[in-house]
C-alpha positions as CSV (number, residue, x, y, z in Angstrom):
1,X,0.0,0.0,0.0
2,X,1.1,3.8,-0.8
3,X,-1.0,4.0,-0.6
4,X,5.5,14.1,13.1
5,X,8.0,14.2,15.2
6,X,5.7,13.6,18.1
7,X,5.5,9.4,18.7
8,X,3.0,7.9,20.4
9,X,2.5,7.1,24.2
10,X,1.7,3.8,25.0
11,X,1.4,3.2,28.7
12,X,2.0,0.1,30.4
13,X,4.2,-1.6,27.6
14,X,7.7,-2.7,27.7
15,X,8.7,-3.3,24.3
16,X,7.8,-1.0,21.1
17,X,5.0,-2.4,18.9
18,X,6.8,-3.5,15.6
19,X,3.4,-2.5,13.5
20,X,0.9,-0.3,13.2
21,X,-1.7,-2.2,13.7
22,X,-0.1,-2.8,17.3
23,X,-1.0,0.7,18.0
24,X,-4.3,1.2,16.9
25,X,-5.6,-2.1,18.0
26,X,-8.0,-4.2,16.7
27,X,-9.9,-3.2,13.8
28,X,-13.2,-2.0,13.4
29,X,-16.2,-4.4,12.8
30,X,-17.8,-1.7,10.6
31,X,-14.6,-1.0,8.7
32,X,-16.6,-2.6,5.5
33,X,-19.6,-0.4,5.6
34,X,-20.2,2.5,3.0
35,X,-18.5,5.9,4.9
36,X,-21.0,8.6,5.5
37,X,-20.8,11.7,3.6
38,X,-18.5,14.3,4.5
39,X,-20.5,16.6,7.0
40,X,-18.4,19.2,7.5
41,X,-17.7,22.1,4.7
42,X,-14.1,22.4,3.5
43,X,-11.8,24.3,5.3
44,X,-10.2,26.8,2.6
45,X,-11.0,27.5,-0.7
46,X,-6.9,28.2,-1.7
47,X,-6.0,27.7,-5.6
48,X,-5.4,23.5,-6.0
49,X,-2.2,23.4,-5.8
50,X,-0.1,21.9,-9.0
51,X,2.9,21.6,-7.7
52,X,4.9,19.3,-4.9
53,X,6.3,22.9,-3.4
54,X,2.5,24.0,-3.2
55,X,1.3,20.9,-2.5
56,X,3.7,19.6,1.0
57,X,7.2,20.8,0.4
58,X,10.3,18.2,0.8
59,X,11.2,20.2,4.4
60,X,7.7,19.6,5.4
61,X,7.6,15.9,4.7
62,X,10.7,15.9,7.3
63,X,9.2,17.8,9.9
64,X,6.4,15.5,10.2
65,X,8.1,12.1,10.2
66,X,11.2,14.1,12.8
67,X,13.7,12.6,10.4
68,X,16.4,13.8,8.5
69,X,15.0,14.7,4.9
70,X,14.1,11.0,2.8
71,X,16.9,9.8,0.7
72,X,15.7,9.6,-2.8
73,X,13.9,12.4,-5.1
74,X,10.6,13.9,-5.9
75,X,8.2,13.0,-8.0
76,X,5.3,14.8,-9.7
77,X,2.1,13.7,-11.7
78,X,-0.9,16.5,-12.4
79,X,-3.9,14.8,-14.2
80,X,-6.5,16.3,-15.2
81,X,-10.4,15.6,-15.8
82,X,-11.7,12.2,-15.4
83,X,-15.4,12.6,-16.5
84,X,-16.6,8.6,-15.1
85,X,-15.4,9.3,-11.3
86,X,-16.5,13.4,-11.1
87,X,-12.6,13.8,-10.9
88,X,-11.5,17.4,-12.3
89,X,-7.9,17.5,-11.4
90,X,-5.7,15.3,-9.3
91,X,-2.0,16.0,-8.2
92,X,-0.5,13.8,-6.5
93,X,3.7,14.0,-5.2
94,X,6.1,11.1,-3.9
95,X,9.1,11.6,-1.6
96,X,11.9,9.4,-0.8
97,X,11.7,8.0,-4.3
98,X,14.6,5.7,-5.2
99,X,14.7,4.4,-8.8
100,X,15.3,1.1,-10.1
101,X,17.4,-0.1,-13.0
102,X,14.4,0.4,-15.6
103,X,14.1,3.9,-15.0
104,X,10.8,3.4,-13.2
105,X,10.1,4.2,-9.5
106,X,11.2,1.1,-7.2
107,X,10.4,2.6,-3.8
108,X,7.7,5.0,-3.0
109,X,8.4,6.1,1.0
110,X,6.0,8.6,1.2
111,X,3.3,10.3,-1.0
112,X,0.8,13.0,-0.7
113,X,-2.3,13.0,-3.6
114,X,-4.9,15.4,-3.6
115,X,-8.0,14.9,-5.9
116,X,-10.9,17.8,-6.6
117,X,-14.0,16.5,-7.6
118,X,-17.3,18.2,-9.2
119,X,-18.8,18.0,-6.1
120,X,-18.9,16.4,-2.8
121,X,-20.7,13.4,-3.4
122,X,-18.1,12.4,-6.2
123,X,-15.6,12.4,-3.0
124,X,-17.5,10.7,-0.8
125,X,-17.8,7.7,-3.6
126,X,-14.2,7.8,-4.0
127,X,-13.7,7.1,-0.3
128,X,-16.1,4.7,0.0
129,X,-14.5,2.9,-3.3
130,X,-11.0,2.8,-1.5
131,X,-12.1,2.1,2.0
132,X,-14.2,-1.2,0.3
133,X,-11.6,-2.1,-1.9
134,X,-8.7,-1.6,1.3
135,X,-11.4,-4.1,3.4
136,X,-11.9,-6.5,0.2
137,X,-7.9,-7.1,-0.1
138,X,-7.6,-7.8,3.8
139,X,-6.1,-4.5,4.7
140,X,-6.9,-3.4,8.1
141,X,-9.0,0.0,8.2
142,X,-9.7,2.4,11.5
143,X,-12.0,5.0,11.1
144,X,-11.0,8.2,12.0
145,X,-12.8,11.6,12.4
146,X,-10.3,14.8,11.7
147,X,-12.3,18.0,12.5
148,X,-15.7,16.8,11.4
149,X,-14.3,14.9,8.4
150,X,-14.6,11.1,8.5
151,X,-11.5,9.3,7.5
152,X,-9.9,6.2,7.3
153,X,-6.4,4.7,8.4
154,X,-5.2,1.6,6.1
155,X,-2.6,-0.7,7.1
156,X,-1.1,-3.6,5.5
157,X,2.5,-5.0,5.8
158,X,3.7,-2.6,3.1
159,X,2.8,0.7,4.8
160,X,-0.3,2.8,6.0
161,X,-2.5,5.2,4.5
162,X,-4.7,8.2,5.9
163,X,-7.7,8.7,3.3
164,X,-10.5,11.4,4.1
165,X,-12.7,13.5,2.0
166,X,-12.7,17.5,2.8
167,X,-15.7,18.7,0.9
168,X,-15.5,18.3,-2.8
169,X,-11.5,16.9,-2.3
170,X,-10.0,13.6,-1.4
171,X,-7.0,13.4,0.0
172,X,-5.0,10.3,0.6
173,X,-1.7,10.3,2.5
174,X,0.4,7.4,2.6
175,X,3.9,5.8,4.5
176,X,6.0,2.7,3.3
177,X,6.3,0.4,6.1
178,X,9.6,1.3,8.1
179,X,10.1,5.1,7.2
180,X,9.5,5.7,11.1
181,X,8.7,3.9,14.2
182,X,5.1,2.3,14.1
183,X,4.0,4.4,17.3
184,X,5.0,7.5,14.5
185,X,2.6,6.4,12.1
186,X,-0.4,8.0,12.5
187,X,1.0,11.5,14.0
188,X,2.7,11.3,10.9
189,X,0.0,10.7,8.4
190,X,-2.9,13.1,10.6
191,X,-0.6,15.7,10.9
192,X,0.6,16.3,7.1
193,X,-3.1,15.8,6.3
194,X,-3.9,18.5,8.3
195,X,-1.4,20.6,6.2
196,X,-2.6,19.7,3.4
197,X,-5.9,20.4,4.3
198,X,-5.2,23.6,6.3
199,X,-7.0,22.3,9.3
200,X,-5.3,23.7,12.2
201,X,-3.7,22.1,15.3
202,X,-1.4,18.9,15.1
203,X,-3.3,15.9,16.5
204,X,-3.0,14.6,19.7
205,X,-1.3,10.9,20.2
């Protein structure tokens, strides 16, 4: 799946958890069902950014894991209209990207993609479509509410996601398995979704 400095307290254990899914527990018995639409109204109404420096800037990317900045390059797709999903522009940035010996990206460590839709509902069936298909293929999924918005966290063995939609906008956040202690994860995926998405305070552990 590709799908903050501040790690995680966990009280009364001994040992750090080697996964994320030691952190967040078990998952929920709903994580299947059809997310509710987004309730909240979007937070800003800021151009779409088109660019990675716009969009989370390399420095930023190592301020919220509280690492050195990713080993590796940038890279950048924009895409524009998709008229079957609603889609009407997508960007979408990777970080730590290492290359292999065809030219073609071989590791992914962290990427940001941002998606704006004709209008809300065409987000909240791009959720739904990810969270189901996540479920389907045995990922584990934890809903999550950030500021009214109702989001999900993904997790398989190859890394987590953070998927949400904020209006008429999806946004999905994700972390190769290993870039930072699991206790880090989801500080790490909240937190640059709350840049993204200009939604104020970092979140609590």
């Amino acid at each position: 799946m590709l799908t903050a400095g501040v790690v995680l307290a966990l009280t009364g254990c001994s040992q750090q958890p080697k996964t994320i899914d030691d952190v967040l527990g078990t998952p929920s018995p709903t994580a299947k069902s059809t997310p509710s639409p987004t309730s909240a109204p979007s937070a800003t109404t800021a151009a779409f950014p088109r660019t990675c420096a716009e969009l989370v800037p390399p420095g930023a990317i190592a301020a919220a894991i509280g690492a050195r900045p990713l080993p590796g390059s940038v890279s950048f797709v924009y895409a524009g209209p998709v008229r079957s999903s609603g889609r009407l522009e997508r960007t979408t940035c990777g970080y730590g990207v290492t290359v292999g010996k065809d030219g073609k990206p071989d590791v992914v460590r962290m990427e940001v993609s941002l998606v704006r839709y004709r209008q809300a509902a065409d987000a909240d069936a791009r959720v739904a479509l990810t969270v189901q298909t996540a479920a389907g293929g045995g990922d584990h999924v934890y809903p999550f509410t950030l500021h009214g918005r109702r989001g999900y966290l993904l997790s398989d063995r190859t890394g987590s996601s953070y998927v949400l939609a904020d209006g008429a906008r999806t946004l999905v956040v994700s972390i190769r398995a290993g870039v930072v202690p699991a206790p880090a994860v989801k500080v790490a995926l909240i937190g640059l979704a709350q840049r993204v998405l200009r939604l104020g305070a970092s979140p609590s552990p």
